[in-house]
RODO-2510 file (C-alpha; in nm, 4 decimals, decimal comma):
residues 284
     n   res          X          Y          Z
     1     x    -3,9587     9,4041     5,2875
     2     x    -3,8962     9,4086     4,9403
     3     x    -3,5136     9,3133     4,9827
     4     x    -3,6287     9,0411     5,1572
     5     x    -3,8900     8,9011     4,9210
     6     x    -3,5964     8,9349     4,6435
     7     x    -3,3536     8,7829     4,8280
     8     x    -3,6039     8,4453     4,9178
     9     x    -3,7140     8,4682     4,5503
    10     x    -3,2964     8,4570     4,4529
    11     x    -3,2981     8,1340     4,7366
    12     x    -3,5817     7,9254     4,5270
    13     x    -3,4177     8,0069     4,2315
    14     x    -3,1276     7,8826     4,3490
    15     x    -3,2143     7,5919     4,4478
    16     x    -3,4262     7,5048     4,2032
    17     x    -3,1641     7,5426     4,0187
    18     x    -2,9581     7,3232     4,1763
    19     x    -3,1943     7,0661     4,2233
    20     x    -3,2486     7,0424     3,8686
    21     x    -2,8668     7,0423     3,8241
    22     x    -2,8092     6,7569     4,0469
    23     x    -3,1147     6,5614     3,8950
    24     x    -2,9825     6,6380     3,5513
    25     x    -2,6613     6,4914     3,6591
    26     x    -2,8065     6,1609     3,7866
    27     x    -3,0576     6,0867     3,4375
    28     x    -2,7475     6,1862     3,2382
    29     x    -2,5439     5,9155     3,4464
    30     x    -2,8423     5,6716     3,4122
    31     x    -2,8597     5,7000     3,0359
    32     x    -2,5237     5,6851     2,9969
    33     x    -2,5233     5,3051     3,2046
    34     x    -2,7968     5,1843     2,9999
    35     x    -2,6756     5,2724     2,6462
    36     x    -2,3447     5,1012     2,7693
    37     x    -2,5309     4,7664     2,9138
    38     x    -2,7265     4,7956     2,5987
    39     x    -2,4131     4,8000     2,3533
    40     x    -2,2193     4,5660     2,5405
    41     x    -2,5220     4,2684     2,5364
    42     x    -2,6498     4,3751     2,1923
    43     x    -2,2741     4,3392     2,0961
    44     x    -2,2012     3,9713     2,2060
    45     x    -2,5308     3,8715     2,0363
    46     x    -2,4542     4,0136     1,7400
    47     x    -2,1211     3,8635     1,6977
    48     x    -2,2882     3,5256     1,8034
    49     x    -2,5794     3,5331     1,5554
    50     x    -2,2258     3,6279     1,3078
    51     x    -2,4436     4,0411     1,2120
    52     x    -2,1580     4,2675     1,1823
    53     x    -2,3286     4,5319     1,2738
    54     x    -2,2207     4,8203     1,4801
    55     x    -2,4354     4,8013     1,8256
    56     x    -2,4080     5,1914     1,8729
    57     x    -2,6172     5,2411     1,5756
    58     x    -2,8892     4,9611     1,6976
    59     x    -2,8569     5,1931     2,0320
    60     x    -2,9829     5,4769     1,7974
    61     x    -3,2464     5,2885     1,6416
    62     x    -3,4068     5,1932     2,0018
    63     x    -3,3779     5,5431     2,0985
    64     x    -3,5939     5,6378     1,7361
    65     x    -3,8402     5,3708     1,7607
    66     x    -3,8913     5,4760     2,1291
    67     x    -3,9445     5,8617     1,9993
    68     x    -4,1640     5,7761     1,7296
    69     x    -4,4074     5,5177     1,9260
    70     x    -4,4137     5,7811     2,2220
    71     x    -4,5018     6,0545     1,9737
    72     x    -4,7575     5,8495     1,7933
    73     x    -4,9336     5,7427     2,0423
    74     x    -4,9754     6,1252     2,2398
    75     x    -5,0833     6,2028     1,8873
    76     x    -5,3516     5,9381     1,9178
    77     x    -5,4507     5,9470     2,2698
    78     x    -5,3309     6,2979     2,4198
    79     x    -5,2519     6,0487     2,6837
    80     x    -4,8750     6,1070     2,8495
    81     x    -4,9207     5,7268     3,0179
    82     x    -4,9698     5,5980     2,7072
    83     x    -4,7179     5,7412     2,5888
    84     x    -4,4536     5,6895     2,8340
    85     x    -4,5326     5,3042     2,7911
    86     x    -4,4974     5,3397     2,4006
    87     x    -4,1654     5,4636     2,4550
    88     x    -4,0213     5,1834     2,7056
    89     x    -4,1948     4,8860     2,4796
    90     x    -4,0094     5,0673     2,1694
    91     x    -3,6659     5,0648     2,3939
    92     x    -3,7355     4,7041     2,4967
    93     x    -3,8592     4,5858     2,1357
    94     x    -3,4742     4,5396     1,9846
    95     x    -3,3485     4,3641     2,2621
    96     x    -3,6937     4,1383     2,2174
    97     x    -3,5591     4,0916     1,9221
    98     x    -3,1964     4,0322     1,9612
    99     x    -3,2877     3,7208     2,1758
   100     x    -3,5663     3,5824     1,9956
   101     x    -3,2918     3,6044     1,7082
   102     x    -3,0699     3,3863     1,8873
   103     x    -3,3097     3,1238     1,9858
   104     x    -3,4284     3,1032     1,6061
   105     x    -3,0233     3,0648     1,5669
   106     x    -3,0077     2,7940     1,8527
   107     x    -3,2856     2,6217     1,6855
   108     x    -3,2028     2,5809     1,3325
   109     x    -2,8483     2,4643     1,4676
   110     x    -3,0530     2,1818     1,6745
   111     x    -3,2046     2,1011     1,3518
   112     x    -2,8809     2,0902     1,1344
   113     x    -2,7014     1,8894     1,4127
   114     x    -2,8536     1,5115     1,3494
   115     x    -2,7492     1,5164     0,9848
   116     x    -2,4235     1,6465     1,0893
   117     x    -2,3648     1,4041     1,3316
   118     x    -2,4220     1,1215     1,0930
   119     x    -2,1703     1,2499     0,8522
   120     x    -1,9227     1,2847     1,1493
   121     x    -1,9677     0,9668     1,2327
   122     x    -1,9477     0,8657     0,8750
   123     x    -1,5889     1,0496     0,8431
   124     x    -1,4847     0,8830     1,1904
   125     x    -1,5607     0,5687     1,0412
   126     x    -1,3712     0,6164     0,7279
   127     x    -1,0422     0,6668     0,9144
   128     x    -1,0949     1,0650     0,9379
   129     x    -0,9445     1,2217     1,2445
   130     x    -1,2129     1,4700     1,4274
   131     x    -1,0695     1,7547     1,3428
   132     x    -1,0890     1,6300     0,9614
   133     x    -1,4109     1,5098     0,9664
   134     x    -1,5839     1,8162     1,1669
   135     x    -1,4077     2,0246     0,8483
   136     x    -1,5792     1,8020     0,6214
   137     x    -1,9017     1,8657     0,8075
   138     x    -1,8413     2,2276     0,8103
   139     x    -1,7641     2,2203     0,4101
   140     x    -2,1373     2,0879     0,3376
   141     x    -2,3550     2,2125     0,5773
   142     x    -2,5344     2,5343     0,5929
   143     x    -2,5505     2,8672     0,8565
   144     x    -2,5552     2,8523     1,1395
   145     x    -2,4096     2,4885     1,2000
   146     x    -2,1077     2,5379     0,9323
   147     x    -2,0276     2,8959     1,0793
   148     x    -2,0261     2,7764     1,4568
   149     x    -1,7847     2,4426     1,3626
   150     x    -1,5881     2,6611     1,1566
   151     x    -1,5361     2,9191     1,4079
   152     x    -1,4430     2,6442     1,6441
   153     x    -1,1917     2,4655     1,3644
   154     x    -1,0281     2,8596     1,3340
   155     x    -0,9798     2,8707     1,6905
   156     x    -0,7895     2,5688     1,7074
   157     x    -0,5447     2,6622     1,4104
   158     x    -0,4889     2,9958     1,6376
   159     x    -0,3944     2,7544     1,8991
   160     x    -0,6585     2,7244     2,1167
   161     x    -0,7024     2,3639     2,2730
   162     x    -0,9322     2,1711     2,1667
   163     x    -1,1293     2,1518     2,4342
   164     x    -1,1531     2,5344     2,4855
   165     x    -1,2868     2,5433     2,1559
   166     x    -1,5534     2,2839     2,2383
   167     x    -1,6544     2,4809     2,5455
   168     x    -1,6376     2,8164     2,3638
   169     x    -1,8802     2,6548     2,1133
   170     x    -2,1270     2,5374     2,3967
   171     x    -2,1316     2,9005     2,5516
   172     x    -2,2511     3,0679     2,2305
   173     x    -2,4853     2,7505     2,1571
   174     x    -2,6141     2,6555     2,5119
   175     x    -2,8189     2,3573     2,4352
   176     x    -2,8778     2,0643     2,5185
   177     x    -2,7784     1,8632     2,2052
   178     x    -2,4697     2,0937     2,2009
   179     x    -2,3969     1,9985     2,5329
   180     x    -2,4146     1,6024     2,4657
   181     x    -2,1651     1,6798     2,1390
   182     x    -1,9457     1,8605     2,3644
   183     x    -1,9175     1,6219     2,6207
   184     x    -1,9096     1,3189     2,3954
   185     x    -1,6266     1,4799     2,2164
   186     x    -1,4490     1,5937     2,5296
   187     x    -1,4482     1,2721     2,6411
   188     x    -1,3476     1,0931     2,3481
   189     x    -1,0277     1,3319     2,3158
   190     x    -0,9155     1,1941     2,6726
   191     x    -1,0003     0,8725     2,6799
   192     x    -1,0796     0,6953     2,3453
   193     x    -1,3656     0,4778     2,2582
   194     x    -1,5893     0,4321     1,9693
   195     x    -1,7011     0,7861     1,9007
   196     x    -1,8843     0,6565     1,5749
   197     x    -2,1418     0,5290     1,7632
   198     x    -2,1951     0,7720     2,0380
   199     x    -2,1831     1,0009     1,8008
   200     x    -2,4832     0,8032     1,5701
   201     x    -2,7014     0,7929     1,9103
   202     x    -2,6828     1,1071     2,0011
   203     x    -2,7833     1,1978     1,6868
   204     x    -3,0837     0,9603     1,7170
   205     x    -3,2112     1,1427     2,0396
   206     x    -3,1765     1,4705     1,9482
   207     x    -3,3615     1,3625     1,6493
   208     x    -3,6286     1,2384     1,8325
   209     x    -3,6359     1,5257     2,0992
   210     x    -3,6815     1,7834     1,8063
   211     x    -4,0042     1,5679     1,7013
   212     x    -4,1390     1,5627     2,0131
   213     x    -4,0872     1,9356     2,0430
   214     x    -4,2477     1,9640     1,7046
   215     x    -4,5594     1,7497     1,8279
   216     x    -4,5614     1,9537     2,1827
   217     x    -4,5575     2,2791     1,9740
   218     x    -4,8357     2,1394     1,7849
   219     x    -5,0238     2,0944     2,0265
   220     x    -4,9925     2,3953     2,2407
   221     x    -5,0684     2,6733     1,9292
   222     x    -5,4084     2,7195     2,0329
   223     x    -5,2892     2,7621     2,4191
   224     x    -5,0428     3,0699     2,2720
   225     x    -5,3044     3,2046     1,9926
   226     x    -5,5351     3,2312     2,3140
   227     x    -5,2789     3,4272     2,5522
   228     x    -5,1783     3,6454     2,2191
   229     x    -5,5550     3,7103     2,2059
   230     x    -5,5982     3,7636     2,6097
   231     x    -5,2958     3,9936     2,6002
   232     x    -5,4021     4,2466     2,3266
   233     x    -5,8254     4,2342     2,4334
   234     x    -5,8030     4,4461     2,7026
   235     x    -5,5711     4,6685     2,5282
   236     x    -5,7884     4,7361     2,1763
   237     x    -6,0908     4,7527     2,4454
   238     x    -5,9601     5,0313     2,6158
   239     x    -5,8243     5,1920     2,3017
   240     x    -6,1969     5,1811     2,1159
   241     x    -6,3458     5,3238     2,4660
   242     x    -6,1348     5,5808     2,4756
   243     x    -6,2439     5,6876     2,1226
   244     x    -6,6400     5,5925     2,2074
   245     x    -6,6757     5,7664     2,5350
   246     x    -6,3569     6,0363     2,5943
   247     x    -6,5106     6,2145     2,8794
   248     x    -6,6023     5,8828     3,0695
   249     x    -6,2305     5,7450     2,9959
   250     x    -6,0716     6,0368     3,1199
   251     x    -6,1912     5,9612     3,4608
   252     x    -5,9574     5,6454     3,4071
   253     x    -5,6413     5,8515     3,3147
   254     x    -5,6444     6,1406     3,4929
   255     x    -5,7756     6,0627     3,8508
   256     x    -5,6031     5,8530     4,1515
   257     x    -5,8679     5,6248     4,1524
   258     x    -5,8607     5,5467     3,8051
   259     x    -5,4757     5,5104     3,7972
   260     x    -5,4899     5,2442     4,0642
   261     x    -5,7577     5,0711     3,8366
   262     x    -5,4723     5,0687     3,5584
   263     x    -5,1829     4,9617     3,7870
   264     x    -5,4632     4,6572     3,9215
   265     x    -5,5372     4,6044     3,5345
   266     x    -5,1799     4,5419     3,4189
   267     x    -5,1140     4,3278     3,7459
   268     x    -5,3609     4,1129     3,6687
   269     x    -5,2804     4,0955     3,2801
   270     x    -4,9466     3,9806     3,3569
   271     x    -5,0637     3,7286     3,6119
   272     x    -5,2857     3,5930     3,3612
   273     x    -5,0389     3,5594     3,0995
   274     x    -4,7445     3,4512     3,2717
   275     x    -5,0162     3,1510     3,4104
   276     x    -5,0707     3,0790     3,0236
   277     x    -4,7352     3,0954     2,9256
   278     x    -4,6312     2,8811     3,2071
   279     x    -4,9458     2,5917     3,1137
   280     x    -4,8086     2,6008     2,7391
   281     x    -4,4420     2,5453     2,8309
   282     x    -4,3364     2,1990     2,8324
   283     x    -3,9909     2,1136     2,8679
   284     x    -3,8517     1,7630     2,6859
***
């Protein structure tokens, strides 16, 4: 009896074993798929927002924040839910980043672009060629709009058509004033006409559109201040419960019923501020 009680022990240990083996195998291969999604997006928004920086090591720094919100907040709570959401909002916080990064980028080149289309049209009107006067443009104006022309003028002395580089340029800035420049330039290239003055009204609606923006965003603040506010309530609430009545809390962390409560809770939360968010949009 005794052989056999060895030899089913040396059977779950085996295959426990294994099990864990095969597991191991499939997070390993999991992790190793996101860091290389991660790299490869973080990498073509770096090199459009023109940050030489290496995305490996901004890989590293997820990973870091991730540890150190995860371990603060167990230190805080002695909650592992908590902490296991700490940890995924510190992985998802630099790529939050990364793109709210490149629509600051899109929008200050929105802004730069009337101005620069005036002086375009200026240089077109002087007898400039394009290429001549988008140089000029690109020696006086400022980041982003004089790095994304210039990239566009280098592409074209490494021979790359001309209208390549125009759609290149509309790929890293896809808006819609970029698309109107693109277009209007595309088709001045193949069939003439007096780009001077499409060029001076599109400046004049994309000079408008940003002020209407500017008005709409204006008027929506107190619609976002009130889903920042809805968002984190429920949150601090819980938080300053948690601290005010641990044994009654614990009934919300560490039983079934309380974790569908939770999973009801967050449902709701993001119902309620994905309604907000959607309200407050308004697209011009």
């Amino acid at each position: 009896m005794t052989v056999w009680v060895w030899l089913a022990m040396l059977s779950i240990a085996l295959a426990a074993g294994a099990a864990v083996w095969m597991i191991s195998g499939v997070v390993i291969q999991a992790f190793a798929r996101q860091r290389d999604a991660f790299t490869e997006q973080a990498g073509v928004r770096l090199s459009e927002a023109f940050l030489f920086i290496d995305p490996s090591r901004l890989w590293i720094a997820a990973m870091v924040l991730a540890g150190l919100a995860a371990s603060l907040t167990m230190a805080l709570t002695q909650q592992w839910i908590l902490a296991g959401a700490a940890a995924i909002a510190g992985m998802v916080l630099p790529r939050r980043w990364l793109n709210q990064l490149r629509l600051r980028r899109q929008h200050r080149f929105d802004m730069q672009l009337p101005d620069a289309l005036l002086a375009l049209a200026g240089g077109l009107r002087a007898g400039a060629s394009v290429q001549g006067a988008v140089g000029h443009v690109v020696a006086e104006a400022n980041a982003p709009l004089n790095q994304e022309l210039g990239l566009m003028l280098r592409q074209q002395r490494l021979g790359v058509s001309f209208e390549d580089a125009l759609l290149n340029l509309q790929a890293r800035m896809p808006t819609e004033a970029t698309v109107l420049l693109v277009s209007s330039l595309r088709i001045a290239s193949d069939t003439g006409g007096n780009l001077a003055d499409a060029l001076e009204r599109i400046a004049s609606t994309v000079r408008s559109r940003l002020h209407m923006e500017g008005r709409i965003r204006a008027l929506t603040a107190q619609g976002r201040l009130q889903a920042l506010v809805v968002g984190l309530l429920p949150v601090l609430l819980v938080l300053v419960l948690h601290k005010l009545e641990p044994e009654a809390m614990a009934e919300l962390w560490r039983t079934p019923m309380g974790w569908a409560t939770l999973t009801i809770l967050v449902m709701m939360e993001t119902c309620g501020l994905w309604l907000i968010r959607r309200i407050v949009r308004i697209d011009v």
